[in-house]
C-alpha beads as a LAMMPS data file, in Angstrom:
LAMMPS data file: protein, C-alpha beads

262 atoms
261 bonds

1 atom types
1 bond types

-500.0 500.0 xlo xhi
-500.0 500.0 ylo yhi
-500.0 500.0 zlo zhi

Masses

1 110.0

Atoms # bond

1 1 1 2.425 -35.563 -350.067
2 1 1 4.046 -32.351 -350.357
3 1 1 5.263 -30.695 -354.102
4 1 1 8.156 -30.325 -352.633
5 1 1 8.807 -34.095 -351.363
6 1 1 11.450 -34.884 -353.835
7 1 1 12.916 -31.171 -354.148
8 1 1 16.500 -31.819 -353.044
9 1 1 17.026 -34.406 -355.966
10 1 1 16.486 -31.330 -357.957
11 1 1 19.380 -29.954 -360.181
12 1 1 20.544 -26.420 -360.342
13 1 1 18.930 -24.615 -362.679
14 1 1 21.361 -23.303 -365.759
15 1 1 20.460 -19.926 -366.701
16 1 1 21.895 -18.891 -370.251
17 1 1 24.481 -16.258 -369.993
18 1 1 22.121 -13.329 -371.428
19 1 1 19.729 -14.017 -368.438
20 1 1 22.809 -12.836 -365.688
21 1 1 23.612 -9.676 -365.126
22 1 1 26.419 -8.045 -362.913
23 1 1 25.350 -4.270 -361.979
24 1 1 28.647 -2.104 -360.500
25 1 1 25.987 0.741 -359.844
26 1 1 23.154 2.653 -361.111
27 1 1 24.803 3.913 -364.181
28 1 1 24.416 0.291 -365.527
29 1 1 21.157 -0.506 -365.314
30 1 1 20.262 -2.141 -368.751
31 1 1 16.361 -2.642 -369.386
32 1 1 16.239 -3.563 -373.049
33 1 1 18.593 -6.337 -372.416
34 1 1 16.441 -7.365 -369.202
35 1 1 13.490 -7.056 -371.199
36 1 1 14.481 -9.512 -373.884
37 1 1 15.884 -11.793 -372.044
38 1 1 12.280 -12.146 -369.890
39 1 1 10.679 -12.559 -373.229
40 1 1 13.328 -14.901 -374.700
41 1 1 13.885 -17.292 -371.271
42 1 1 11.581 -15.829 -368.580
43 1 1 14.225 -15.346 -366.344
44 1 1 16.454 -12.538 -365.256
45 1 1 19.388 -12.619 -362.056
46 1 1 21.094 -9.414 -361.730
47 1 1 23.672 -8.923 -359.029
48 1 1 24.184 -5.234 -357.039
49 1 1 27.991 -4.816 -356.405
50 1 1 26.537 -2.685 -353.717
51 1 1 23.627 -2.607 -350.634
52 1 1 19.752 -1.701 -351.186
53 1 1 18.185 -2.890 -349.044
54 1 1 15.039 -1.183 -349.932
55 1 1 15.062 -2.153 -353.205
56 1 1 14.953 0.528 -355.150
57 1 1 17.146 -0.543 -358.295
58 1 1 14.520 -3.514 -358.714
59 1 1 11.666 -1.013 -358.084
60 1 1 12.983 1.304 -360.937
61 1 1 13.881 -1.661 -363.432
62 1 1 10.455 -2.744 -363.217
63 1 1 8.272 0.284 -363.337
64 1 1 10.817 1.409 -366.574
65 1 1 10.234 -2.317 -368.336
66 1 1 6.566 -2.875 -367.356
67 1 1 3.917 -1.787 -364.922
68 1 1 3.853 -2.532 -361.429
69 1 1 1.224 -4.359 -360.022
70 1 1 -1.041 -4.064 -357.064
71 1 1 -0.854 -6.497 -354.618
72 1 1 -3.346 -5.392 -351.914
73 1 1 -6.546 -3.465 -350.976
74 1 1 -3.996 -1.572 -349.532
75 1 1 -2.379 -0.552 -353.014
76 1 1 1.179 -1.642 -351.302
77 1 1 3.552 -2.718 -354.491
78 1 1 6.561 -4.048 -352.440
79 1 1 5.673 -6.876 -350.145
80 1 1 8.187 -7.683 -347.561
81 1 1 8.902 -11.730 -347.480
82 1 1 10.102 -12.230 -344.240
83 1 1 9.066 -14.040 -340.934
84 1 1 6.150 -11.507 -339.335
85 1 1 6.407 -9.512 -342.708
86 1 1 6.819 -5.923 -342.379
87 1 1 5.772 -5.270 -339.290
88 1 1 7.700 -8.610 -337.682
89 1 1 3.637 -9.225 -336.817
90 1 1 1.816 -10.386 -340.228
91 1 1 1.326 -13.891 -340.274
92 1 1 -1.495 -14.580 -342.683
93 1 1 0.447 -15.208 -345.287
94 1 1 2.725 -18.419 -346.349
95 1 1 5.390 -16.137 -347.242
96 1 1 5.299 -14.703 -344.091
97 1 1 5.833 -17.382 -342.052
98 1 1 8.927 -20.781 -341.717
99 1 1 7.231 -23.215 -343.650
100 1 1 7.423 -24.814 -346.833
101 1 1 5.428 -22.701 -349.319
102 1 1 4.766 -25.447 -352.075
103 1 1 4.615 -24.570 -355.753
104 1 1 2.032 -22.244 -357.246
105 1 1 2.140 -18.902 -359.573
106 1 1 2.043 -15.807 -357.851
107 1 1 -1.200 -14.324 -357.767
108 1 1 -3.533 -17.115 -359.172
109 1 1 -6.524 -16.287 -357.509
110 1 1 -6.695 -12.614 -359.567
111 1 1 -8.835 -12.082 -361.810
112 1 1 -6.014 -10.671 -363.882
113 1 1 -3.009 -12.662 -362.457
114 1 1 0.404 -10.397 -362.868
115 1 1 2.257 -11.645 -365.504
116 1 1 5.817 -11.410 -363.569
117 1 1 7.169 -10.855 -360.348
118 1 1 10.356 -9.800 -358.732
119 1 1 12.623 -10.521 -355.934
120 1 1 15.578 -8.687 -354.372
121 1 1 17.121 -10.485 -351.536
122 1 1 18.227 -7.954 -348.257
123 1 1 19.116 -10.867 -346.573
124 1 1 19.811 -14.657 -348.088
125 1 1 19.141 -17.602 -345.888
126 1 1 22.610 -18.577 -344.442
127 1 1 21.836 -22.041 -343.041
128 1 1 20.301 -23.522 -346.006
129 1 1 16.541 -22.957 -345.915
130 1 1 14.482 -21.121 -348.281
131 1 1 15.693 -22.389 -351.664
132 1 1 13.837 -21.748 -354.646
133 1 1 12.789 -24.093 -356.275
134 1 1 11.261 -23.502 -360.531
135 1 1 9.179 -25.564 -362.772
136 1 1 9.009 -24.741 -365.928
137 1 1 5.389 -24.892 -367.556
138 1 1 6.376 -26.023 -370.857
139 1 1 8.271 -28.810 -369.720
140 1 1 4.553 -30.655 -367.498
141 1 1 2.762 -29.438 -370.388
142 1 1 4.318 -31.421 -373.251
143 1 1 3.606 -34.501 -370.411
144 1 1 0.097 -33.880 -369.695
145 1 1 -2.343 -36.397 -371.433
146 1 1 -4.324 -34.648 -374.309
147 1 1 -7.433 -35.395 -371.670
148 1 1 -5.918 -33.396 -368.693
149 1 1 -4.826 -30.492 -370.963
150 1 1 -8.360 -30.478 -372.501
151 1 1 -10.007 -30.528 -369.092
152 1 1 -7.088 -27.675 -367.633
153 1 1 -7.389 -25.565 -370.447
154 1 1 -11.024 -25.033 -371.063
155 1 1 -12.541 -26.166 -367.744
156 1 1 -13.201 -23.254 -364.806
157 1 1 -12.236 -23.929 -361.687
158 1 1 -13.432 -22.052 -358.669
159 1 1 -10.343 -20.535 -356.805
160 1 1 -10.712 -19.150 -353.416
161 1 1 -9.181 -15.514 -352.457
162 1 1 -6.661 -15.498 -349.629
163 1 1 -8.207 -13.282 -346.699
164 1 1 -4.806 -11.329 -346.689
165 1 1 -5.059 -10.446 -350.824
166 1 1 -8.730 -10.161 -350.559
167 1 1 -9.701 -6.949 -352.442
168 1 1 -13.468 -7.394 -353.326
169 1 1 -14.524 -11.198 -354.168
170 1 1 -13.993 -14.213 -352.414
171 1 1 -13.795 -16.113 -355.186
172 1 1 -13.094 -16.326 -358.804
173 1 1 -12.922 -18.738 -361.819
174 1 1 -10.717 -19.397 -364.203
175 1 1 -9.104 -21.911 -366.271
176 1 1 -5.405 -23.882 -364.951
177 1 1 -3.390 -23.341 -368.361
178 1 1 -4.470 -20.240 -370.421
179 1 1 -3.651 -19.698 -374.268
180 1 1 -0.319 -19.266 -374.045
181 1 1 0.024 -22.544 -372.195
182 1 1 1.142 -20.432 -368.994
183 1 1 -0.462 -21.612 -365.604
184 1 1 -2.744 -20.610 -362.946
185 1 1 -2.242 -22.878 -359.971
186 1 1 -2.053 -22.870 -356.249
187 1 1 -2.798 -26.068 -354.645
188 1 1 -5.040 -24.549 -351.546
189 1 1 -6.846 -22.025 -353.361
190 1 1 -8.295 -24.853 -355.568
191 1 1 -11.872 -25.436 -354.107
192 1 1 -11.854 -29.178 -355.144
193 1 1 -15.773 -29.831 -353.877
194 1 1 -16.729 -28.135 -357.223
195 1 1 -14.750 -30.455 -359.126
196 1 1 -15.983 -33.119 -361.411
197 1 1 -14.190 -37.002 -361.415
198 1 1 -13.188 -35.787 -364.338
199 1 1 -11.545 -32.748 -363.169
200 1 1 -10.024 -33.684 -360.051
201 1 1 -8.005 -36.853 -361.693
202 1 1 -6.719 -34.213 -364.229
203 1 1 -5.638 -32.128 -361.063
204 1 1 -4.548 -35.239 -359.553
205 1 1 -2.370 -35.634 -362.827
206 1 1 -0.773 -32.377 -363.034
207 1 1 0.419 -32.335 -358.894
208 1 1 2.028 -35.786 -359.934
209 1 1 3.970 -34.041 -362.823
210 1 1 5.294 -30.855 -361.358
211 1 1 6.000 -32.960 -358.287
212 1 1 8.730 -34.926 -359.934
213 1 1 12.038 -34.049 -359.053
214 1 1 13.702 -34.366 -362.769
215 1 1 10.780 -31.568 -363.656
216 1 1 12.067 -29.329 -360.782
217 1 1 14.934 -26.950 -361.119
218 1 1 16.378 -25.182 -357.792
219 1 1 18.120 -21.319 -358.132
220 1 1 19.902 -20.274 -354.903
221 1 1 19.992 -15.876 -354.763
222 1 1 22.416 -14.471 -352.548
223 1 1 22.483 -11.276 -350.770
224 1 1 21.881 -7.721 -353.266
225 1 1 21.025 -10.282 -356.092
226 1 1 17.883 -9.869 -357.683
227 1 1 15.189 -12.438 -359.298
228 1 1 12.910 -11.716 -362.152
229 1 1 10.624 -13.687 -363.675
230 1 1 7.866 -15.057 -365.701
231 1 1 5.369 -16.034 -363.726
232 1 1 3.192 -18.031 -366.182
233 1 1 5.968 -20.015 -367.493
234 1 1 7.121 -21.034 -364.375
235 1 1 5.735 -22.350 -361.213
236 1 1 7.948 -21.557 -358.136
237 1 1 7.927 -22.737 -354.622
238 1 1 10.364 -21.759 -351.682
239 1 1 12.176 -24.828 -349.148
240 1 1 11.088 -24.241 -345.346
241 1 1 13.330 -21.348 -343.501
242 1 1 16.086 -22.071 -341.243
243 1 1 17.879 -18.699 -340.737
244 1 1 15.044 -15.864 -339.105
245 1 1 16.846 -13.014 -340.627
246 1 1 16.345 -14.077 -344.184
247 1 1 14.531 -11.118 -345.835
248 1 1 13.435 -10.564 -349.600
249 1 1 11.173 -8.231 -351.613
250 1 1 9.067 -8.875 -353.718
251 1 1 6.991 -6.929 -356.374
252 1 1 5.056 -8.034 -359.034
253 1 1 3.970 -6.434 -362.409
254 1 1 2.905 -6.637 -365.978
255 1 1 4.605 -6.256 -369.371
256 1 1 3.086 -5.009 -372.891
257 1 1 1.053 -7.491 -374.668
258 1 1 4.185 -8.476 -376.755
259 1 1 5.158 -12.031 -378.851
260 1 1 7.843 -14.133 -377.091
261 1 1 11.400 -14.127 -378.388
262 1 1 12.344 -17.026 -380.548

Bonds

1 1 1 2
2 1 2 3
3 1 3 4
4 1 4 5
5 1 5 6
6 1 6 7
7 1 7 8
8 1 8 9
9 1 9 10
10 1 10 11
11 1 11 12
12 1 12 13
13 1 13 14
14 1 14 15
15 1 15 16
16 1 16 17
17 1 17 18
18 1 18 19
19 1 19 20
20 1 20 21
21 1 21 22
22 1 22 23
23 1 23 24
24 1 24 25
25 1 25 26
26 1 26 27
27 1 27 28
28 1 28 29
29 1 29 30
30 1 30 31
31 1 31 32
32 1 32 33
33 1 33 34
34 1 34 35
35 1 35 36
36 1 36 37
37 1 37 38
38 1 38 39
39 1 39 40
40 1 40 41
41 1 41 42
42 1 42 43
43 1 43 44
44 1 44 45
45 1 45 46
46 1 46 47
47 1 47 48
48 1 48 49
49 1 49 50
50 1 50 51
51 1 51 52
52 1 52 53
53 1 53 54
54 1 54 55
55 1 55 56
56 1 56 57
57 1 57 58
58 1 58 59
59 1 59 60
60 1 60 61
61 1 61 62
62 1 62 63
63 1 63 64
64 1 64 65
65 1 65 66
66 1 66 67
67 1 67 68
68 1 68 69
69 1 69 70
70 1 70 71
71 1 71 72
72 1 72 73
73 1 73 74
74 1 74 75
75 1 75 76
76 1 76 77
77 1 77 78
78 1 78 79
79 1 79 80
80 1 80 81
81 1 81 82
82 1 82 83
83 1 83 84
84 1 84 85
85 1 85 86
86 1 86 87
87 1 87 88
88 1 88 89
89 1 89 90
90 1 90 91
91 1 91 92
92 1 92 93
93 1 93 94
94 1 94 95
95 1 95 96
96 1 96 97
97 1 97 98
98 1 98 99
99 1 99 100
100 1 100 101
101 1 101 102
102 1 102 103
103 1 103 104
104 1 104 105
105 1 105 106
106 1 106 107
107 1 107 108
108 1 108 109
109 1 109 110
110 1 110 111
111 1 111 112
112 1 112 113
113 1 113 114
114 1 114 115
115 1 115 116
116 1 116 117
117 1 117 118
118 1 118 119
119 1 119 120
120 1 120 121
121 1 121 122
122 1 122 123
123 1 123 124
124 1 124 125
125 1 125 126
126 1 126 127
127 1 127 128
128 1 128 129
129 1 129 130
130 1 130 131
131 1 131 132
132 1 132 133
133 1 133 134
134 1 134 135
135 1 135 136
136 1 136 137
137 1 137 138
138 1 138 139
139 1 139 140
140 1 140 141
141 1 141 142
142 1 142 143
143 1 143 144
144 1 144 145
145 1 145 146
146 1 146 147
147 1 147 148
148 1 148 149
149 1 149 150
150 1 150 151
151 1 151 152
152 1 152 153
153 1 153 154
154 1 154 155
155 1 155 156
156 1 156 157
157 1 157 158
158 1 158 159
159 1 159 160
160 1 160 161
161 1 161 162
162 1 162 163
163 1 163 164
164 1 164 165
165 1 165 166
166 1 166 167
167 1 167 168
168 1 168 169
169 1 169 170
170 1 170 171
171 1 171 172
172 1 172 173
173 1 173 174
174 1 174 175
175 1 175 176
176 1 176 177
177 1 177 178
178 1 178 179
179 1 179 180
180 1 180 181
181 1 181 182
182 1 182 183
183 1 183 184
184 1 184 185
185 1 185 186
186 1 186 187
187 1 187 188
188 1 188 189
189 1 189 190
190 1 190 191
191 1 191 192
192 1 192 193
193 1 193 194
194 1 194 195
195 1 195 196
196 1 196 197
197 1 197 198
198 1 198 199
199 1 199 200
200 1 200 201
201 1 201 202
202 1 202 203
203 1 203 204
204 1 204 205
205 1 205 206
206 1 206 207
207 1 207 208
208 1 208 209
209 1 209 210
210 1 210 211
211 1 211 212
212 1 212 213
213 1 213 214
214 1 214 215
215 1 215 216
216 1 216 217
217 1 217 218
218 1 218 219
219 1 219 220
220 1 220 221
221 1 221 222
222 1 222 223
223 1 223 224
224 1 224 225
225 1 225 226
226 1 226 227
227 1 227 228
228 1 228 229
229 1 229 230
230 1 230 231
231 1 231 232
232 1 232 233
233 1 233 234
234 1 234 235
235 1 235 236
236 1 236 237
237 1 237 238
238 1 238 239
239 1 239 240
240 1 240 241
241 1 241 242
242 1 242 243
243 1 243 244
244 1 244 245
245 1 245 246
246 1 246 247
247 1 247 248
248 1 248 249
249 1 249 250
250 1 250 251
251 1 251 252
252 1 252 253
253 1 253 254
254 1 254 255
255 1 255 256
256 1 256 257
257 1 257 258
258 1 258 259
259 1 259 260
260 1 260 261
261 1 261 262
């Protein structure tokens, strides 16, 4: 069954007012207050009272707040989500193509996974497709039996590279919930032949949880509005695509080593 089975019983997710962010034009760019609230919540939306379409307002906020992230062998740092990609002819990747992409964290199968990631959306989806849909990593955690957490939390699991993010290994390993209780998971990188009873009934436990619709929480974007966010605190996934011309971009990065807001 898919993650995303139950995802239009989900509820809107309500985003505390020093999360949202109206930008008139470059002169108001605020990346303290962006900062803090991604260390307080996890989540920033910012909306452009004007067009850029190649993203350079996100680009800047992110290289000034943290440090952007790598997300090829070909050193590219914005990564067009669109049917066909780029080019209109990539279709490795999920992201890439019409379906469903279920939930996962962006980047799981790096050695050092980026610790957020971006969106700015060029064009929304404007016959209903493509929603986003969030779970929140605290919320399965405080659900998981102490068994599951013990085996997700200490256990290695062999994760398998995507050929189109491949830089140098296939394959690494690496624990599902690191010390911070923020997750590593994508459900097809998981090579579950390596995996003890043990450790495939605590897998089998945590898909159950984050599959639940009163655990998921759904965030529509709209055109020049852009999306950051935590990307250990909060699994994401993304409803199949019904309108061709929707177009994001995404970047990913990493933020100073620094204790979470209160």
């Amino acid at each position: 069954m898919s993650s995303l089975y139950f995802s239009s019983h989900a509820m809107p997710l309500r985003v505390p007012s020093y999360c949202c962010f109206e930008l008139g034009d470059c002169s108001d760019v605020d990346y303290e207050s962006y900062k803090i609230a991604l260390l307080k919540k996890g989540i920033v939306l910012i909306h452009l009272g004007f067009s850029d379409d190649s993203a350079e307002v996100m680009e800047d906020i992110v290289s000034t707040i943290g440090l952007v992230h790598e997300h090829d062998s070909l050193g590219r740092t914005i990564w067009d989500v669109r049917i066909g990609g780029e080019t209109g002819n990539e279709a490795l990747a999920i992201s890439h193509s019409d379906r469903e992409f279920f939930l996962h964290n962006d980047g799981a199968f790096e050695s050092e996974m980026p610790g957020y990631f971006g969106l700015f959306v060029v064009h929304a989806d404007m016959h209903g497709g493509g929603e986003n849909i969030l779970v929140c990593a605290d919320r399965i955690i405080e659900s998981l039996s102490d068994k599951t957490f013990q085996i997700l939390s200490t256990n290695k699991f062999k994760l398998r590279v995507p050929e189109e993010f491949r830089k140098s290994s296939d394959f690494i390993e690496a624990s599902l919930i690191d010390e911070s209780h923020g997750f590593r998971y994508r459900y097809d990188i998981i090579e579950r032949g390596y995996c003890s009873s043990d450790e495939l009934k605590a897998l089998h436990e945590l898909e159950l949880k984050i599959s639940l619709p009163h655990n998921m929480f759904k965030v529509r974007l709209n055109n020049n509005q852009i999306l950051l966010l935590d990307n250990r605190r909060y699994l994401h996934a993304r409803t199949g695509i019904k309108d061709r011309k929707r177009h994001l971009k995404r970047i990913r990065f990493n933020m100073p080593a620094t204790l979470r807001v209160a």
